[in-house]
C-alpha positions in Angstrom: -3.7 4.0 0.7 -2.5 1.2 3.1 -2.7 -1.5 0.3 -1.3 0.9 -2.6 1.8 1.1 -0.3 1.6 -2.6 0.0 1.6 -3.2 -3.4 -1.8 -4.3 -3.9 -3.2 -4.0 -7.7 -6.2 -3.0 -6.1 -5.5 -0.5 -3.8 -3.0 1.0 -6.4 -5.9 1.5 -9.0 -8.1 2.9 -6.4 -5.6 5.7 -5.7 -5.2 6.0 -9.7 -8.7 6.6 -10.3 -9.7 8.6 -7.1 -6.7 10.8 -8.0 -7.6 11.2 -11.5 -11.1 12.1 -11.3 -10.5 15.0 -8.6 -7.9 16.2 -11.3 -10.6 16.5 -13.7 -13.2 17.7 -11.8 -10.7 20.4 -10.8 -10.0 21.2 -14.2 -13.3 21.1 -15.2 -14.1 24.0 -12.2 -11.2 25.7 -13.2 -12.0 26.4 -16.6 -16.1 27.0 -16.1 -15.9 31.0 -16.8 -17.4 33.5 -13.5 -17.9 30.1 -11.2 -15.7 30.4 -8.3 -13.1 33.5 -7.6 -9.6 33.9 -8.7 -8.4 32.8 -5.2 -10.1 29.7 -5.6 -9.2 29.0 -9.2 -5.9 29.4 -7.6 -6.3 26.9 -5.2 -7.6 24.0 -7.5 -4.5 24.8 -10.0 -2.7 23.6 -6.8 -4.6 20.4 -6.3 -5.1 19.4 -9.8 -1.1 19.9 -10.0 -0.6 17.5 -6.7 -3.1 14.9 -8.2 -1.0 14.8 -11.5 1.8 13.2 -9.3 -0.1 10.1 -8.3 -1.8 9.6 -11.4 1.4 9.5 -13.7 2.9 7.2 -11.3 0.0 4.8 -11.0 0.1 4.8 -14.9 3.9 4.2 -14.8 3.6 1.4 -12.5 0.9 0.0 -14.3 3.0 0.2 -17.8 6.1 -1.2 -16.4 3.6 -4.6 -14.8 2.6 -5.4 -18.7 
């Protein structure tokens, strides 16, 4: 995180991929039928939606450097 916010290439792509791999393995629970309860499905609709954020801006910062 401490070189992302520095502007390291690097450290930005870590957070990029980090964030978009818990987004689809969150998904991926979500969407497994009789897995985890509705309280939890819940609960990962809330952290795929917060690792969204960081994954469309790492892409956006990535498209505006090329």
């Amino acid at each position: 995180m401490r070189s992302a916010r520095t502007g390291n290439r690097g450290g930005l792509l870590a957070v990029g991929i980090i964030s978009a791999v818990l987004l689809l393995v969150n998904v991926v629970e979500i969407l497994i039928p009789g897995f985890l309860p509705m309280w939890m499905r819940i609960e990962m609709i809330g952290i795929a939606a917060l690792m969204a954020g960081p994954v469309v801006l790492v892409t956006t910062i990535a498209a505006r450097h090329h």
